[in-house]
matplotlib code that plots the C-alpha trace (Angstrom):
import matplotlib.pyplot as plt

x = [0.0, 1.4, 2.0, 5.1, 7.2, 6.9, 10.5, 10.2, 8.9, 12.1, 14.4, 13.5, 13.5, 17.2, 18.3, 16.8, 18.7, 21.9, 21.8, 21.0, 23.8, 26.1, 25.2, 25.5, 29.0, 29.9, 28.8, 30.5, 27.5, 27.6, 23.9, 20.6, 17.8, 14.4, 10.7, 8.3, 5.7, 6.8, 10.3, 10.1, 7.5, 10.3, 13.0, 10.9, 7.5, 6.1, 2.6, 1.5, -0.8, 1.5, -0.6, 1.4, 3.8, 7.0, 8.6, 12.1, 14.2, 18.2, 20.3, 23.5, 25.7, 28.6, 27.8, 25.1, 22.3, 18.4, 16.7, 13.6, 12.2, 8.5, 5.5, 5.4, 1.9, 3.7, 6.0, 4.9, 3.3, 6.4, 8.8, 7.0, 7.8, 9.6, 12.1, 14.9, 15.4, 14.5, 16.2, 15.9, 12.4, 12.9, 10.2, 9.3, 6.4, 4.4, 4.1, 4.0, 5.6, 7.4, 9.9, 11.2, 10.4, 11.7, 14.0, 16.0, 15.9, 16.6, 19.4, 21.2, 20.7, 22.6, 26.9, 27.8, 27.9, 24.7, 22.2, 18.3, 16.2, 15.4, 11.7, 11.5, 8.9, 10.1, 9.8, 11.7, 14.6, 15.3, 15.9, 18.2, 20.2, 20.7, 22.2, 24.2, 22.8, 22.2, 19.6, 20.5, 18.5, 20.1, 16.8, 14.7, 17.6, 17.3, 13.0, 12.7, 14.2, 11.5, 13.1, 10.9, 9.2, 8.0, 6.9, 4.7, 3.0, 2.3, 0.9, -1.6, -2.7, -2.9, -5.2, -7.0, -7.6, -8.6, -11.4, -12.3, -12.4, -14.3, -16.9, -17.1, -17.6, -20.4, -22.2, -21.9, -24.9, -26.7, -28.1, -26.1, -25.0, -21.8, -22.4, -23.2, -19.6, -18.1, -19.5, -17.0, -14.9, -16.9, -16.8, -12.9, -12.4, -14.2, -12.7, -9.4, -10.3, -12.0, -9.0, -5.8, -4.4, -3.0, -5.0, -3.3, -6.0, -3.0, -1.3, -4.3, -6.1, -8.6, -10.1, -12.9, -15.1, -16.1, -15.2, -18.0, -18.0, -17.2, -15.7, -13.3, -11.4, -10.1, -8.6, -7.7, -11.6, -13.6, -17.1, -20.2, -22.3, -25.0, -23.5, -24.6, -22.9, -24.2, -22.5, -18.7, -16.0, -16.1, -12.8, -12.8, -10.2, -9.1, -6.4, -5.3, -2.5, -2.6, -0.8, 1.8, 2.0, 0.4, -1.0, -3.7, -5.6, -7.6, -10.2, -11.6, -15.5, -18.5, -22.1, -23.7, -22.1, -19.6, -18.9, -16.4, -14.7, -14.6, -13.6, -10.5, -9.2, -9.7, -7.8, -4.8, -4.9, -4.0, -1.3, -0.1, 0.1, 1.5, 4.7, 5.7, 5.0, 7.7, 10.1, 10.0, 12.7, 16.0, 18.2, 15.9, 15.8, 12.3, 11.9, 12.9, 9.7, 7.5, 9.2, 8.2, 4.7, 4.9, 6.4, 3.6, 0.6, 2.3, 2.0, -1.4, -2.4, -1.9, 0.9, -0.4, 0.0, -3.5, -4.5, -2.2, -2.2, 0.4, 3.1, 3.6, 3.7, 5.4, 6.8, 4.8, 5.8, 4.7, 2.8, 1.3, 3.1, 7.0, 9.7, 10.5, 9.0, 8.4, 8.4, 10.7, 13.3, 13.3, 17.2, 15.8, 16.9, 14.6, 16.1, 14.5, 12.1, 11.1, 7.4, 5.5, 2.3, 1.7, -0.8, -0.9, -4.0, -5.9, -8.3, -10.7, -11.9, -16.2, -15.7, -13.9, -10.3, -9.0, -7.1, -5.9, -3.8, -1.8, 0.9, 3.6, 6.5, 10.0, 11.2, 14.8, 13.3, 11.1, 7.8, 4.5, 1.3, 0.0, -3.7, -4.6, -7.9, -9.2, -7.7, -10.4, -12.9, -15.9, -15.3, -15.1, -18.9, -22.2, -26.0, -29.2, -29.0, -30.3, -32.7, -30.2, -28.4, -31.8, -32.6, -28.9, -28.8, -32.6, -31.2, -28.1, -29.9, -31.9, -29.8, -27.5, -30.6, -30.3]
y = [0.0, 3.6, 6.0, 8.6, 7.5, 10.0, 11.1, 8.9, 5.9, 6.5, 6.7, 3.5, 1.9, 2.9, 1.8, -2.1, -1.6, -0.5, -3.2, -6.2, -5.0, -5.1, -8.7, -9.3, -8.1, -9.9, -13.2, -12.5, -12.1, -9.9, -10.3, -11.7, -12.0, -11.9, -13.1, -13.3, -10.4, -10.0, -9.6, -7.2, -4.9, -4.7, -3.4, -1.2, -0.6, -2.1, -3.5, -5.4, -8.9, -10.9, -14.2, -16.0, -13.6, -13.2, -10.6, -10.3, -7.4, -8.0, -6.4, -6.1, -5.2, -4.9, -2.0, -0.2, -1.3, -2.6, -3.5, -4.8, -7.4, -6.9, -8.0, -5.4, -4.4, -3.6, -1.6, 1.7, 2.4, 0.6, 3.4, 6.4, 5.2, 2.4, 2.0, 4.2, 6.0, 5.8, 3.0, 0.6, -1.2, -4.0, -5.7, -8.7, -9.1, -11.7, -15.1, -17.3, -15.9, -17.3, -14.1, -12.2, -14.6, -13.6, -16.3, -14.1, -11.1, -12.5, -14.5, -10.7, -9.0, -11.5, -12.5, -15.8, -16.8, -15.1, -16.2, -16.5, -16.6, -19.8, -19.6, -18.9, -21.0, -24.5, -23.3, -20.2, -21.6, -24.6, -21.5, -19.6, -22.6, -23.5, -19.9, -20.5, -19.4, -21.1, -20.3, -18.5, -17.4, -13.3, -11.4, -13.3, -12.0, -8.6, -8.7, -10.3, -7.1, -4.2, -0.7, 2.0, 2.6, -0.7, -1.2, 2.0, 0.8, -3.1, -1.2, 0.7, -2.9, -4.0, -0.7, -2.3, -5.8, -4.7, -2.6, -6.0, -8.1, -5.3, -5.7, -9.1, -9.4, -6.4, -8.9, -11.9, -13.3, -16.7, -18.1, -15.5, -16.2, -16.2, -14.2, -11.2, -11.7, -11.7, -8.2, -7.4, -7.9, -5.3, -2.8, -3.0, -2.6, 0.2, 1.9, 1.5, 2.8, 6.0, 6.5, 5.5, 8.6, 6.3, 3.1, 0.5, -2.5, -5.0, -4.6, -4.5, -7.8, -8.4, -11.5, -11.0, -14.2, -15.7, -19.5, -21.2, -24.3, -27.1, -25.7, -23.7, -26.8, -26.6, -23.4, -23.4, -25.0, -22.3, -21.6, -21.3, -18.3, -19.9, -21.5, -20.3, -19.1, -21.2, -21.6, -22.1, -21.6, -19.7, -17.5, -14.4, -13.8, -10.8, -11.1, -7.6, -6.7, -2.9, -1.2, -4.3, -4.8, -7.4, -8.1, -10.3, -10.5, -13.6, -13.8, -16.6, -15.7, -17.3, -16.5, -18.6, -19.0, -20.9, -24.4, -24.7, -27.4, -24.6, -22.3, -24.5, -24.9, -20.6, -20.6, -23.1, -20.8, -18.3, -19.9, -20.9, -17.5, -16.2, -18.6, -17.6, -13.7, -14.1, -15.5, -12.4, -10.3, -9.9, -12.9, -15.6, -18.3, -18.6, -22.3, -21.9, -20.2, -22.8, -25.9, -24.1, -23.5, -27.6, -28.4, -26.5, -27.8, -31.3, -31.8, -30.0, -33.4, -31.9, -33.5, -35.0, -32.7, -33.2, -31.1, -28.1, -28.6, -25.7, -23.6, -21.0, -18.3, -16.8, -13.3, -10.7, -8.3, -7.8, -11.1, -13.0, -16.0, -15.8, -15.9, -15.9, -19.1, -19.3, -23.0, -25.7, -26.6, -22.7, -21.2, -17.7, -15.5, -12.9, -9.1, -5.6, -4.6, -8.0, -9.1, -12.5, -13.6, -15.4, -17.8, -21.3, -23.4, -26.1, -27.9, -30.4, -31.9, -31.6, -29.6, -26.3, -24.5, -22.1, -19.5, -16.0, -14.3, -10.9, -8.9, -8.5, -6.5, -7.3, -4.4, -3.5, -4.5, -7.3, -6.9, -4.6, -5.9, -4.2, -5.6, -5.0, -6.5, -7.6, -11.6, -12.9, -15.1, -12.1, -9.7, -12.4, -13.8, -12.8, -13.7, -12.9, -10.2, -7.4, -4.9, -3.4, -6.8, -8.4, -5.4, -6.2, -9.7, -9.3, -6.7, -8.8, -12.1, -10.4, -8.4, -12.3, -13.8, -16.6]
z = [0.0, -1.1, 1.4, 2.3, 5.2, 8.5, 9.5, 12.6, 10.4, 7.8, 10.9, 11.8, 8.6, 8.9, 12.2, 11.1, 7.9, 9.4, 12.1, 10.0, 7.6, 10.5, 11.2, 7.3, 7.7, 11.0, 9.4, 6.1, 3.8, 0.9, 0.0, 1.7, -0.2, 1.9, 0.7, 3.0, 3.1, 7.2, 6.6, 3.3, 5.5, 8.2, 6.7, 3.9, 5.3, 1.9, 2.2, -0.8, -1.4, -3.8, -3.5, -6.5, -7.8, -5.5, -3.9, -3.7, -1.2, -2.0, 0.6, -0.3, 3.0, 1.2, -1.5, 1.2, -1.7, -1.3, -4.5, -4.7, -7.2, -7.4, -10.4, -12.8, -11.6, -8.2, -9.5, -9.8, -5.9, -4.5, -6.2, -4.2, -1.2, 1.0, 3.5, 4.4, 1.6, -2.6, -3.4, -6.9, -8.3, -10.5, -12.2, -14.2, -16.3, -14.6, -13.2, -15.1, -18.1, -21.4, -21.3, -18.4, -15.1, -12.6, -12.5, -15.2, -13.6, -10.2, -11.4, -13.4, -9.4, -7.4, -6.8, -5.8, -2.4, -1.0, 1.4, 1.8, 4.8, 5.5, 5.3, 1.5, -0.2, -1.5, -5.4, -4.9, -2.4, -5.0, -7.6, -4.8, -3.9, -7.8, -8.6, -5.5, -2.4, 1.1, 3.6, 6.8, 9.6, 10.4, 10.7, 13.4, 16.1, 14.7, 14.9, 18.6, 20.3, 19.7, 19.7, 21.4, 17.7, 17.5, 21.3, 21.0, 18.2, 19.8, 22.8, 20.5, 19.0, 23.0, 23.9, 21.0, 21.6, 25.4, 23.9, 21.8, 24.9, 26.8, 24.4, 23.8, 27.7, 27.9, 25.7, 27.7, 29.6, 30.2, 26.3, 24.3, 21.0, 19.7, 16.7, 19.8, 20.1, 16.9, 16.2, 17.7, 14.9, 13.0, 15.4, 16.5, 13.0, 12.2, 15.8, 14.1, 11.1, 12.8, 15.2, 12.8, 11.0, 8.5, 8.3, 6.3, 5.2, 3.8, 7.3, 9.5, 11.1, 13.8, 15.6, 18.2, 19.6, 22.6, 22.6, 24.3, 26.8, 26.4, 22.7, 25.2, 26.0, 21.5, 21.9, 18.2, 16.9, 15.4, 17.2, 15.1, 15.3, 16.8, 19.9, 22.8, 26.3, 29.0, 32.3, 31.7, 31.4, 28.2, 26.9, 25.5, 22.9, 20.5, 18.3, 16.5, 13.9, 13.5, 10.7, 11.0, 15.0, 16.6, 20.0, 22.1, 24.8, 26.9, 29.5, 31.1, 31.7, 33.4, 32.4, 35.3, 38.8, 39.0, 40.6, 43.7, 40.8, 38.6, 40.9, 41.9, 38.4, 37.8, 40.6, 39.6, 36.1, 37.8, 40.1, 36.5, 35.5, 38.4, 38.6, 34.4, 35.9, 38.8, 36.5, 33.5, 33.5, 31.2, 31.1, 32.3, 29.3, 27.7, 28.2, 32.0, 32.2, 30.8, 32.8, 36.3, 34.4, 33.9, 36.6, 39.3, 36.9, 36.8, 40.8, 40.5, 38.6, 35.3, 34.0, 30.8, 28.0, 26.7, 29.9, 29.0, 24.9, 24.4, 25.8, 28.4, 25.7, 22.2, 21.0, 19.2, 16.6, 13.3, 13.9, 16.6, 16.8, 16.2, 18.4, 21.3, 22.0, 25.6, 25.8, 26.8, 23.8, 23.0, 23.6, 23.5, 26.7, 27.6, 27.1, 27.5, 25.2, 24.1, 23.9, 24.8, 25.9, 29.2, 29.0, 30.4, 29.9, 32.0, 29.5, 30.3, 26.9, 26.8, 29.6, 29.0, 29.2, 31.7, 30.1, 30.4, 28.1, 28.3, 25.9, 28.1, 27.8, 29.0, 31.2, 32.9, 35.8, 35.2, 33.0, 32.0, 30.9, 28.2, 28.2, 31.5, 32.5, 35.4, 35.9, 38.9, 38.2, 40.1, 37.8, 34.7, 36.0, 34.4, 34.6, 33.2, 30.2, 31.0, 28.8, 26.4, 25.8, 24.9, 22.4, 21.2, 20.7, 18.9, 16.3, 15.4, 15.2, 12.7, 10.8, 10.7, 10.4, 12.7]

ax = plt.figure().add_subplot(projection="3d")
ax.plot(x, y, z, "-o")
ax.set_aspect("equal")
plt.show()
């Protein structure tokens, strides 16, 4: 998507170019060649759908260049403005093509001996590696520690994804649908519209939905629109990507009293949560915080994996998942201004899960939580709707027609 860079936006541009040329240099690599959409936005701010027709950005360390290999059709809104400064738009014709693939113009634009981030598609790598090259990972270092630009734009997708989970609570009650709930989709997405002075729809993503009980207990099932909230536990959760930054946030919820049992595994949830919290802070290894997350749930009697399904946590960044991985086998080491998510899960299948989940910033001193909610299970219990969510729920249902 076309649009001129802001000083601050071009400033930064030029600080990730500068440092991943450094590591280009202290590895011995002339020239990486990057093609996934997430990279290419990092380093030039270029925001583009390319469904079948790659992208290439060359970096080349060694002469200070960036060129960019784009379908002809790209070509034109990519040259007004991207990254640090104007640099070189190539095209090809189109994909496929008898004359002018971009094999052939690829092929004229790189020296021997360069490199390729690993995560290139298995077409495109197999045409890297025959002119050459050999995948290596030097980016994902570079992306895990945010710079103050970056961590001011994840905590604007946070304030976000609180408002989403605000809402989708506001409309919780005994019997409601889930399609009450996923309006909220609409309406986050129009909020960021209205309030974003420069609202990019490539780079721009929202999830909002209540996952109902027992469905809670598949955290990654999809839950029809007609489910209904009854009892518990349910889980709120809104996933937003906001002019390329991504955050999340999680809440357990009740829309019926809830049980002393269901009570007592809210309340290991948050025991959970609190041992990964106490461990948070610069230098503590990733995976060390998941073991102690195992290790408490494991003498709780939760020590099969099917009751805990995933991992203390993951990075944010341009998307929601990616590294750090906050999970045993990870080597990553925690460091100021990283972000991750806490959120260990007790799941009882055809019962429900239990699980909160927070944006959480990595601090000189220890952590912030950037989607603060409340976490007990009195403020996360509803009843009976009341007047206005009746008149609600009737006006959706009929505009949904369900």
């Amino acid at each position: 998507m076309e649009r001129v860079h802001s000083a601050a936006e071009s400033a930064e541009f030029q600080r990730r170019h500068d440092r991943l040329a450094a590591e280009m240099q202290a590895q011995g690599v002339e020239q990486l060649v990057l093609t996934s959409t997430e990279s290419i936005f990092y380093l030039t701010g270029a925001t583009a759908e390319p469904l079948e027709r790659p992208f290439f950005l060359i970096v080349d360390a060694a002469r200070g260049e960036r060129r960019l290999l784009v379908p002809l059709l790209e070509q034109e809104h990519l040259r007004k403005g991207w990254g640090p400064a104007s640099q070189e738009v190539r095209a090809y014709a189109e994909y496929p093509a008898p004359a002018g693939q971009w094999r052939d113009v690829l092929g004229s634009m790189l020296r021997a001996g360069f490199a390729f981030e690993p995560s290139t598609p298995h077409e495109r790598a197999a045409v890297l590696v025959a002119a050459g090259g050999r995948p290596m990972e030097l980016l994902e270092a570079i992306r895990m520690v945010k710079s103050d630009f970056e961590v001011e734009r994840i905590e604007r997708a946070a304030r976000y994804a609180v408002w989403g989970v605000e809402e989708i609570l506001r409309s919780a009650y005994q019997g409601a649908t889930v399609i009450e709930g996923y309006m909220t989709t609409t309406s986050l997405r129009r909020k960021i519209i209205q309030e974003e002075e420069h609202f990019d729809a490539l780079a721009t993503e929202v999830i909002a939905a209540p996952w109902p009980a027992p469905l809670s207990s598949e955290p990654h099932s999809v839950p029809g629109a007609t489910m209904t909230l009854n009892g518990g536990p349910h889980v709120a959760l809104v996933l937003t990507r906001v002019n390329g930054y991504a955050a999340e946030c999680e809440r357990t919820f009740f829309t019926a009293p809830p049980t002393a049992e269901q009570r007592r595994l809210f309340g290991l949830m948050l025991e959970a949560r609190r041992v990964a919290f106490e461990l948070v802070r610069p230098g503590v290894f990733a995976a060390d915080i998941d073991a102690a997350v195992n290790d408490f749930l494991s003498r709780a009697g939760f020590s099969d994996p099917a009751q805990r399904l995933h991992r203390t946590g993951h990075g944010f960044g341009l998307g929601n998942h990616e590294p750090p991985w906050v999970a045993v086998g990870s080597e990553h080491r925690l460091e100021r201004n990283m972000l991750i998510s806490i959120e260990p899960g007790i799941y009882v299948r055809g019962v429900g899960g239990y699980r909160h989940s927070d944006t959480v910033l990595v601090t000189e001193e220890g952590y912030r939580v950037l989607t603060p909610l409340p976490t007990d299970i009195d403020s996360l219990t509803f009843g009976k709707p009341s007047l206005k969510q009746r008149v609600r729920a009737s006006v959706i249902k009929r505009l949904a027609g369900v």
